[in-house]
N, C-alpha and C positions, 0 to 999 in steps of 0.2 A: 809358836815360832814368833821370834820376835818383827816388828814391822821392816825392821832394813834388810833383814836379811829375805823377808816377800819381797821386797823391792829389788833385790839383786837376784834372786833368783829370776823374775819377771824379764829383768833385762838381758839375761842368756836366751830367751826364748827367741827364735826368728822372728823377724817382723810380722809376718802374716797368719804368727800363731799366737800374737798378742791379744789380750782383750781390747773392743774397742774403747772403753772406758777408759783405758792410758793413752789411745792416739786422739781421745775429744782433743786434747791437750799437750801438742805435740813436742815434742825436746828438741827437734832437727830445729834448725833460724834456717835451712834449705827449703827451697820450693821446689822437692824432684816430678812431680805429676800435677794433674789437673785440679783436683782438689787437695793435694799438700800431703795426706797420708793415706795410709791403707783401707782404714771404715768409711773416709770420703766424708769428713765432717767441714773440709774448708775453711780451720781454723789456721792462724800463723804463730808458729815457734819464735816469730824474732819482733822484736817490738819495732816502732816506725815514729819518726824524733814528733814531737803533738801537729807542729806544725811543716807542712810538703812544701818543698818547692823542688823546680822542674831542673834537674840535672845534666841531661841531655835527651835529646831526641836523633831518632835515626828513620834513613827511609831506604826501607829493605826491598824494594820496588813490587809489591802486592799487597793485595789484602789481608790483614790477619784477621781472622773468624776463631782461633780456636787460645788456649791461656801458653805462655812462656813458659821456660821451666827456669828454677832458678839454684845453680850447683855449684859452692864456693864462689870462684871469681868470674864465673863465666851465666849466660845467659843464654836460651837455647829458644830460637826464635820460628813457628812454623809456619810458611808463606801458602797460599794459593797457585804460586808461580810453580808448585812443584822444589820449592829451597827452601832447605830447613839452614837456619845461619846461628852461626856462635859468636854472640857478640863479647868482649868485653865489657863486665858486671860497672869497671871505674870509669869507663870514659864513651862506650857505646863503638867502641871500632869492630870491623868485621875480623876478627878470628880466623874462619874457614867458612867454605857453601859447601853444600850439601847436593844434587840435586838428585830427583825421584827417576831420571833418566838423562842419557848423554844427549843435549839437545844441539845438533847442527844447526836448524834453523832457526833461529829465532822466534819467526813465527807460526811454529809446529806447536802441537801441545803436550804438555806438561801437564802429568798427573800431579793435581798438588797437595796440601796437609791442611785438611779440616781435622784433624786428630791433633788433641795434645799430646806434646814429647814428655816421656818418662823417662829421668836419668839415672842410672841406679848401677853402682860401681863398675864406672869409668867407660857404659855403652848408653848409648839412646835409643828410643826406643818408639817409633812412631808408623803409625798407616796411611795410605795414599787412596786418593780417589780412585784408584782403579783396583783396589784391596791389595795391593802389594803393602807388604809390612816389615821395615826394615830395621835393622840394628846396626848401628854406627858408634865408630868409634868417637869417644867423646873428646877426645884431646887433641886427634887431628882430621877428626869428618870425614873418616874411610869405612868403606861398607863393609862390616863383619859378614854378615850373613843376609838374606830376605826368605821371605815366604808369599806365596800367592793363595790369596784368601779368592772366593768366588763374585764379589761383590763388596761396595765402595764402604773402608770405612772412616767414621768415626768416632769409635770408639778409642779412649785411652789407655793404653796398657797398664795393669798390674804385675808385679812383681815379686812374688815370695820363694823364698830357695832358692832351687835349681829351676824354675820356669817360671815365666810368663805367659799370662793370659788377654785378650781382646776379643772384642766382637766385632760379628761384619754384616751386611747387609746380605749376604749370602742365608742368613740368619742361624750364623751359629753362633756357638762365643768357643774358642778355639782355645788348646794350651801346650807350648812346646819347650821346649826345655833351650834353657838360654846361652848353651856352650855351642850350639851348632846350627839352631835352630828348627831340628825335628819332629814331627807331627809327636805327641803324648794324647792326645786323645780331643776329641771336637763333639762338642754336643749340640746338636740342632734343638731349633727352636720350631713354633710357626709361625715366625713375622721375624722381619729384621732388628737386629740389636743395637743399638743406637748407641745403648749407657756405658760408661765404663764400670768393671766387676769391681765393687767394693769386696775384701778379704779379712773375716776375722774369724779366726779359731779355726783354722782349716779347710772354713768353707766362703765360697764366691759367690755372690748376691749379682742375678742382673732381672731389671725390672726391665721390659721389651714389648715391640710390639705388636705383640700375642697377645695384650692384655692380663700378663703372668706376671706375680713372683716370684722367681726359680730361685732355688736355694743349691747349690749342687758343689759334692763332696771334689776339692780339689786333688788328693790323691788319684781319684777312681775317676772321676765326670761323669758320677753318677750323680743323678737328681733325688735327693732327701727333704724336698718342702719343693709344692708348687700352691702360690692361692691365687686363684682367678681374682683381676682387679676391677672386670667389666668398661675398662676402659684402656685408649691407647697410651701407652709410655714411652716416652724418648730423654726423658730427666734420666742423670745418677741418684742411684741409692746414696745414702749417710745413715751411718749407722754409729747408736752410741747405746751399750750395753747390748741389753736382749731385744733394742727397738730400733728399726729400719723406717726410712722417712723419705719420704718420694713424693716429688708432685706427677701430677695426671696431664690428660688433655682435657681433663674434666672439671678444668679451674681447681681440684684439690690438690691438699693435703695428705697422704694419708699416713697413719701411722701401725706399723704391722710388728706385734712381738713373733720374732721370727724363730723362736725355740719352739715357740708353741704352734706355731702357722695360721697365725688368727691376726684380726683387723684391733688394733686399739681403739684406735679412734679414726674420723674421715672430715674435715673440715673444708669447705668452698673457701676461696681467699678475695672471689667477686661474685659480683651476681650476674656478672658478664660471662656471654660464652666465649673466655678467652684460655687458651691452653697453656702450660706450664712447662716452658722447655728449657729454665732453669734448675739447675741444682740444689739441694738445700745447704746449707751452713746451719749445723747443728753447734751448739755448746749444752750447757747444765741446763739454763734455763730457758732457751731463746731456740725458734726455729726461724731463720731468714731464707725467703724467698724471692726470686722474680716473678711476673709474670706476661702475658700479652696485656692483660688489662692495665699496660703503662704505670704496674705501680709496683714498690718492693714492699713485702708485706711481712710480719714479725707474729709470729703464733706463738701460745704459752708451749712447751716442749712435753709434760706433762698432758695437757688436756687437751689442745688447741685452739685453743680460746686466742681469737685474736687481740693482739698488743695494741699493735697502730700500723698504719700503711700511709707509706711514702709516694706521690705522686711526681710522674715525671712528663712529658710531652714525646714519648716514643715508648713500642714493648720494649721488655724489658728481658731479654733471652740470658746478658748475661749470669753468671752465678757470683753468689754476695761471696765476701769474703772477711773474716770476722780478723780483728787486729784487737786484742783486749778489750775496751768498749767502744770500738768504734766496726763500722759496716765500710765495705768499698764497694761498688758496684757500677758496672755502663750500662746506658741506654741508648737504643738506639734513635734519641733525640740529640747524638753527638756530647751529650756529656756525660762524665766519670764524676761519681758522687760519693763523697762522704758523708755517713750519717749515723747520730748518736745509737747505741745499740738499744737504750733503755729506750729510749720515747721517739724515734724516728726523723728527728730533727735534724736541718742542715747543717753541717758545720762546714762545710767546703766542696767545691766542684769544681772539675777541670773541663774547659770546653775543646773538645777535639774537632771538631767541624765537619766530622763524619761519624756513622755507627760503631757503635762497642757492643760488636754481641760477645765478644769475648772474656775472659774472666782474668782479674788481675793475679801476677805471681808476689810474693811477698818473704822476703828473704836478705840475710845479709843489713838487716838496717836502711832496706830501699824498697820499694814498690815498681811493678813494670808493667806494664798495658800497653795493647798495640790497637789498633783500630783499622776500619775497614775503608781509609782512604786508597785512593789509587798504587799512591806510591808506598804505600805500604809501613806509615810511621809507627813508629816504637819510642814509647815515654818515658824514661825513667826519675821518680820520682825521689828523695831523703832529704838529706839535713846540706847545706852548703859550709 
């Protein structure tokens, strides 16, 4: 069979029954979820002009802790106040609010969104500190449906077909079908789920913590691979091919070929007991990581043989986000860093003056990052 027609036959396939070796490298210039696509590799579909500058900022009045989503012209922003806000992509104006509850008082509380928003035709899709997990309408911020999980999450939804899947501290990872939002089946864990499910070829990966690998069949929620990791997980899976790639709280790396249910490889990225509650950003050659030990670190992808590692003055929780050859990434020393992918070098950084645990979205020819100041700023970065 000729090669274009593998290639169009591929693109009939639903998103979540693609190999992940086509989302390393994704087609969308959308940033719909937390890590960009379904294997959770962190890469960006839309290029970003060589040189940023600062386009607008907005102050959405909380902290943001968790990544934007970013959906044609619009920006989908998740607060602590309990307000998930849709800004405008061109100029940062408030759209619609959202909020997790009708709040009279003021100063009553409001469950708020440490989960990233998943957008994914024309709903959102995000969880609340009190496991409530809602679907809103994306064009005018009205509640489709919710569901009441048993405990807080943040986890970020996945999306393939007819439902969507999350985890919750309740410690399942749940999955219901996205017309109404009814139970399809919940599969417990023994520790709470932190990660969001990466999806490729049918089946959902969440690393948890149980100290497990669970591999488990998305039709059924039955479990088809579990490998004990001997340690705590709260990172997302990234997956590219037959290999899944997860940091630890055990300063690793590790690398699991997950057809087979075995360990590749397991690399430290310090010598520090610092734990890893970043993401990885997979490509071909390059695995990038945060970690507590204040540094972002780059492994061979193959062996993990470490690259180089980038020091910063604060952990480093958020998750890197890979733009052709360049890295983005916060720390929670108040600045947002650019650095070269091959050799770890600075080429730019933005100083926020508060923490970025959160992970930048990258879309549309702009970059957006929100930080953990008070009033809850939001950055967008392109070309002027």
């Amino acid at each position: 069979m000729r090669p274009v027609v593998l290639i169009a036959l591929a693109m009939l396939l639903p998103a979540g029954l693609r190999s992940a070796e086509e989302t390393t490298v994704p087609k969308s210039v959308d940033w719909p979820s937390f890590r960009q696509n379904a294997a959770q590799t962190g890469v960006a579909g839309s290029e970003l002009p060589d040189k940023l500058e600062l386009l607008w900022e907005a102050a959405v009045g909380d902290q943001i802790v968790a990544t934007c989503a970013i959906v044609e012209d619009r920006v989908y922003v998740p607060c602590l106040s309990g307000e998930l806000l849709c800004l405008d992509l061109a100029t940062g104006k408030t759209l619609w609010t959202y909020k997790t509850v009708a709040v009279v008082d003021p100063n009553s509380f409001a469950p708020g969104f440490k989960s990233s928003p998943t957008v994914v035709d024309g709903t959102v899709y995000a969880g609340d500190e009190d496991g409530v997990f809602h679907a809103i309408d994306a064009k005018t911020g009205t509640l489709r449906w919710k569901f009441e999980s048993g405990g807080e999450i943040f986890s970020c939804a996945a999306v393939t077909n007819d439902r969507v899947l999350f985890g919750s501290y309740d410690n399942c990872l749940y999955c219901l079908k996205i017309a109404d939002g009814s139970l399809i089946w919940r599969f417990e864990t023994q520790g709470y789920v932190h990660c969001s499910p990466a999806i490729v070829e049918g089946r959902t990966f969440i690393a948890g913590c149980d100290e497990h690998l669970r591999i488990i069949d998305i039709e059924t929620g039955e479990q088809v691979g579990d490998l004990p990791l001997s340690t705590y997980l709260i990172a997302s899976p990234a997956v590219v091919g037959d290999i899944l790639y997860v940091g630890t709280y055990g300063s690793e790396v590790v690398a699991v070929d997950w057809r087979a249910v075995k360990e590749v490889w397991r690399k430290r990225t310090s010598d520090a007991d610092a734990p890893i509650h970043s993401s990885a950003a997979a490509t071909d050659e390059f695995i990038v990581i945060g970690g507590r030990d204040k540094a972002v670190t780059a492994l061979d992808r193959k062996t993990g043989k470490k690259i180089w590692s980038f020091p910063t003055r604060g952990r480093v929780d958020s998750s890197p986000v890979i733009v052709g050859q360049r890295v983005f990434i916060g720390s929670n020393d108040g600045n947002f860093y650019e650095l070269n992918l091959a050799d770890g070098k600075e080429r730019w950084k933005f100083n926020a003056g508060k923490p970025i645990s959160g992970s930048a979205a990258v879309g549309r020819n702009v970059l957006v990052i929100g930080s953990e100041s008070r009033d809850g700023k939001v950055y967008c970065f392109g070309k002027k």
